[in-house]
N, CA, C and O atoms as CSV, one atom per row, in Angstrom:
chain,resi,resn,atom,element,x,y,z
A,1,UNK,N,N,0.847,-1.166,0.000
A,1,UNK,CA,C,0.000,0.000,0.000
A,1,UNK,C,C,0.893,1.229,0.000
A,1,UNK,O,O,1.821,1.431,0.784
A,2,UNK,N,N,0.515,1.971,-0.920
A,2,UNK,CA,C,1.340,3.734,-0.855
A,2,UNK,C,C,0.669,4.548,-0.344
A,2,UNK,O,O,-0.350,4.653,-1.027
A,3,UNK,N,N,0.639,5.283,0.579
A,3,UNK,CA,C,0.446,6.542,0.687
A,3,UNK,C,C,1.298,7.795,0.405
A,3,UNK,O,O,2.507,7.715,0.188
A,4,UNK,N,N,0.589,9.003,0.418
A,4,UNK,CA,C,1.769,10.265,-0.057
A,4,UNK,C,C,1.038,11.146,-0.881
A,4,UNK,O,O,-0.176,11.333,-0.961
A,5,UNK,N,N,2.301,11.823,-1.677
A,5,UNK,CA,C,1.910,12.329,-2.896
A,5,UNK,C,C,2.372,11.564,-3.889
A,5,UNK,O,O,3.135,10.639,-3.615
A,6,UNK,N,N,2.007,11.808,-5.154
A,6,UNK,CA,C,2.503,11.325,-6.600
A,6,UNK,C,C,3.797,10.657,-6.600
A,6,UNK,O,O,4.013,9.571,-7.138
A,7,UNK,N,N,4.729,11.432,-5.907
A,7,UNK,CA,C,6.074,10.805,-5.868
A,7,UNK,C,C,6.377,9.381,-5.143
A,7,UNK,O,O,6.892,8.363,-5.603
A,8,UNK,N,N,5.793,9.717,-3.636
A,8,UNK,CA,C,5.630,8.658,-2.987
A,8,UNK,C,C,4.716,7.127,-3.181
A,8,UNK,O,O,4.946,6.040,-2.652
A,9,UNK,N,N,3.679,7.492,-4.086
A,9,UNK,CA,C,2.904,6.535,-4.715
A,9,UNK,C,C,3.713,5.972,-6.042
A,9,UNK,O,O,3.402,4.836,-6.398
A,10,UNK,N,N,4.715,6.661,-6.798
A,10,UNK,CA,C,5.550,6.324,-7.889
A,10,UNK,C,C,6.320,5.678,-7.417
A,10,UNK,O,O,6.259,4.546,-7.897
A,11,UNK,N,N,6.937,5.761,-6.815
A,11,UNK,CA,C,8.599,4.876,-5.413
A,11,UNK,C,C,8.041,3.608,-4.983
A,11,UNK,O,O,8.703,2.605,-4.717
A,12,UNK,N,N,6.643,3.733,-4.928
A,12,UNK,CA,C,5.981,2.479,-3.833
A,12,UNK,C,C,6.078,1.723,-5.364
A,12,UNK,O,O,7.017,0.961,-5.596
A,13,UNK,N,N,4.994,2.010,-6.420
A,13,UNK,CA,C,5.121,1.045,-6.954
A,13,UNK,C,C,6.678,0.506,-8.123
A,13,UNK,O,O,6.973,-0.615,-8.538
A,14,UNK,N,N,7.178,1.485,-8.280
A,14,UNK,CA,C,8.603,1.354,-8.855
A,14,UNK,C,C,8.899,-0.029,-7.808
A,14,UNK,O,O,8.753,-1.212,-8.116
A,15,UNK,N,N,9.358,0.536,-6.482
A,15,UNK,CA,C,9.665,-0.629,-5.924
A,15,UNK,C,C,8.975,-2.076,-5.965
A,15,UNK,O,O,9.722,-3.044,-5.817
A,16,UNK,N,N,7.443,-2.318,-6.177
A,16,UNK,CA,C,7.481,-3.752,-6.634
A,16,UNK,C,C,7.812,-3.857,-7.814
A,16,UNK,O,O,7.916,-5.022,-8.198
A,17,UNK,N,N,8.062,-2.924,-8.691
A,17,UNK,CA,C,8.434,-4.444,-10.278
A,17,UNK,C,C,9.607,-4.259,-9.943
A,17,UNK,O,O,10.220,-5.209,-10.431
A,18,UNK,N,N,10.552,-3.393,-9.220
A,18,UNK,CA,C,11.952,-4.601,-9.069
A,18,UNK,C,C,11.950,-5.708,-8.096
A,18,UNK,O,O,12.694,-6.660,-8.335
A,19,UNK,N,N,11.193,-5.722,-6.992
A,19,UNK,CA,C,10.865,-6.679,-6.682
A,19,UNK,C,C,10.857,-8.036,-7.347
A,19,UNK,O,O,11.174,-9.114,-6.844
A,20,UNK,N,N,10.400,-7.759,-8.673
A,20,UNK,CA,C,10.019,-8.981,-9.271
A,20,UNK,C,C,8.277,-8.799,-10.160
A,20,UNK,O,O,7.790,-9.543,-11.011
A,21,UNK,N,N,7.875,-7.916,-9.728
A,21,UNK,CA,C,6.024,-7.851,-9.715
A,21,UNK,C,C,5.946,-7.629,-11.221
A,21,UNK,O,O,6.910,-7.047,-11.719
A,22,UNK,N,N,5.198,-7.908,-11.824
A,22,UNK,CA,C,4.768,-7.660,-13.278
A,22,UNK,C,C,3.574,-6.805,-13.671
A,22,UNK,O,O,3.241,-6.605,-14.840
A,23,UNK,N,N,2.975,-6.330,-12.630
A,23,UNK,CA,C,2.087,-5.450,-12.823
A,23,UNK,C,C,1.585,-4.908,-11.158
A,23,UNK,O,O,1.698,-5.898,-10.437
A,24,UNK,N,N,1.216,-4.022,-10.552
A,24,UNK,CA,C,0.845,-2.935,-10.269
A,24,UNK,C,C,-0.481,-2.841,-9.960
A,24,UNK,O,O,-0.975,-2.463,-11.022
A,25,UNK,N,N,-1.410,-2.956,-9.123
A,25,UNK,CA,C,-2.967,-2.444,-8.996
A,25,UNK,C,C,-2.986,-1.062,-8.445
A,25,UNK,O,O,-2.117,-0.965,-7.578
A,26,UNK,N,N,-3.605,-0.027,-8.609
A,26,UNK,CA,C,-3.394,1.277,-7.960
A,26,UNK,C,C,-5.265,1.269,-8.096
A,26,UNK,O,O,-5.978,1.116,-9.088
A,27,UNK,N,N,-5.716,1.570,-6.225
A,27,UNK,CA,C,-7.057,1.976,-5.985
A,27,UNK,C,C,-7.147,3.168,-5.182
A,27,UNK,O,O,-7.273,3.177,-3.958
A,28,UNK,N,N,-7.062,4.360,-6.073
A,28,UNK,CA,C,-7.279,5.869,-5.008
A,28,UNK,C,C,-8.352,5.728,-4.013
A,28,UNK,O,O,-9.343,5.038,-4.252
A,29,UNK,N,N,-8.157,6.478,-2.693
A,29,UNK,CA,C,-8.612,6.164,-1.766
A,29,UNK,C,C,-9.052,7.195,-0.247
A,29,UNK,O,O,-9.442,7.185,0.921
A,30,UNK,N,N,-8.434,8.332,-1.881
A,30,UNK,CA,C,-8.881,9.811,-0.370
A,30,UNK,C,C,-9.939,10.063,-0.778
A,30,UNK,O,O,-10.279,10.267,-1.943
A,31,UNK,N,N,-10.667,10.070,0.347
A,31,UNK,CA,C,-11.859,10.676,0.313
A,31,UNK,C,C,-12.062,12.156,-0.285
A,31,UNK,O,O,-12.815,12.263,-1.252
A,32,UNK,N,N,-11.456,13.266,0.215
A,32,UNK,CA,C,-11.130,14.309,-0.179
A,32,UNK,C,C,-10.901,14.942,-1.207
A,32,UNK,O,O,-11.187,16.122,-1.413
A,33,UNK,N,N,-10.157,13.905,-2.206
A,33,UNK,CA,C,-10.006,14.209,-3.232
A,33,UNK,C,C,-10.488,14.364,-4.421
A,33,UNK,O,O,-9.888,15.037,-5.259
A,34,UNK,N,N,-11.928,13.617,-4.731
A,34,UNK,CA,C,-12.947,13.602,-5.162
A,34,UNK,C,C,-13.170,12.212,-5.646
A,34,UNK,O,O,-12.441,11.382,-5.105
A,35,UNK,N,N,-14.020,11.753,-6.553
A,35,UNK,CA,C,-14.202,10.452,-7.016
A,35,UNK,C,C,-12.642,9.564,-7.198
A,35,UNK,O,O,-11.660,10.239,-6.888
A,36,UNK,N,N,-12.437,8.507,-7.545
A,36,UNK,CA,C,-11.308,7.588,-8.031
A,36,UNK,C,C,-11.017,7.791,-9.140
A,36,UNK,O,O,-9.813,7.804,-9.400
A,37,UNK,N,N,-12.061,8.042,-10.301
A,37,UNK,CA,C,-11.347,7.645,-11.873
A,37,UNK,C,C,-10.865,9.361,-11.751
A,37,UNK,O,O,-9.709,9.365,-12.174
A,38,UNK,N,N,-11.147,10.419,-11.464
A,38,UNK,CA,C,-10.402,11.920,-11.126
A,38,UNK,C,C,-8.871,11.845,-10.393
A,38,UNK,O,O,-7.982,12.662,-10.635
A,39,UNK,N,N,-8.711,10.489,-9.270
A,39,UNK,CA,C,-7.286,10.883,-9.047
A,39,UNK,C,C,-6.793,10.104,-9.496
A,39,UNK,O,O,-5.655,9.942,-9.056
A,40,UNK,N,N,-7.192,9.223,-10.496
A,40,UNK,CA,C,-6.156,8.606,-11.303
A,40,UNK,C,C,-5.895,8.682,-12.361
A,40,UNK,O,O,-5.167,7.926,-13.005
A,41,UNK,N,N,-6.769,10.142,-12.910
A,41,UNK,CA,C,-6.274,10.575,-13.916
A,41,UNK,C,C,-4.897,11.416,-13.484
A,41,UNK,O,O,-3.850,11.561,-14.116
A,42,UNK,N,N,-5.291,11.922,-12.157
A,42,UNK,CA,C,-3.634,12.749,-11.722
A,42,UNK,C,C,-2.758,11.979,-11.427
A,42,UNK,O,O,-1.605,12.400,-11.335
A,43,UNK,N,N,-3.049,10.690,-11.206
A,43,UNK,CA,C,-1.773,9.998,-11.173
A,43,UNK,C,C,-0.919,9.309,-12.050
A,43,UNK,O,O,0.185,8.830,-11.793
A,44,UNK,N,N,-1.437,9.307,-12.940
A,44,UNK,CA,C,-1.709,8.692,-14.286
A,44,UNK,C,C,-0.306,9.096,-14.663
A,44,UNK,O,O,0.491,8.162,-14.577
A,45,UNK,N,N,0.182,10.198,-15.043
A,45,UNK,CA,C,1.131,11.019,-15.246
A,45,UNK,C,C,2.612,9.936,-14.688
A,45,UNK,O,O,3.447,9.333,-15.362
A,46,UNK,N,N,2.473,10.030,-13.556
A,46,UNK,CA,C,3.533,9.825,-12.475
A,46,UNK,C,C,3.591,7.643,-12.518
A,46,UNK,O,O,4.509,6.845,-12.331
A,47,UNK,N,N,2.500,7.520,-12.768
A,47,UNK,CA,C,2.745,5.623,-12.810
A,47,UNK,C,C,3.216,5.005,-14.412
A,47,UNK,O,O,3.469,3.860,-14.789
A,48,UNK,N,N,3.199,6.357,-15.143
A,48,UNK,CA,C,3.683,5.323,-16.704
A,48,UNK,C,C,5.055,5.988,-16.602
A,48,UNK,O,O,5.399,7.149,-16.381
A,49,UNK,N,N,5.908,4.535,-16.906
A,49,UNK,CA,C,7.414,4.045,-16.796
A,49,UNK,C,C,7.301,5.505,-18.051
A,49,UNK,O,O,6.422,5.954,-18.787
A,50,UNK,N,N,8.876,5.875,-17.703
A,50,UNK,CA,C,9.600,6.611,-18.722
A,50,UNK,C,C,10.117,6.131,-19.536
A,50,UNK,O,O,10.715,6.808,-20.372
């Protein structure tokens, strides 16, 4: 599980595929922030590999 900002949610999952992991589930989860498919469009940015 990541918490944070963008960066800290990027590090979390960076760190499982070296782990070994082949894919990644990401379920936004602040309340605050508004619906899910809205913060994962902002995260969206920050989880596709360079």
């Amino acid at each position: 599980m990541a918490r944070g900002d963008e960066d800290a949610v990027r590090r979390r999952g960076r760190d499982h595929l070296a782990a070994g992991a082949d894919h990644v589930a990401v379920q936004p989860g602040a309340a605050n922030r508004g619906p899910g498919p809205d913060q994962l469009r902002e995260l969206a940015p920050a989880l596709i590999e360079d």
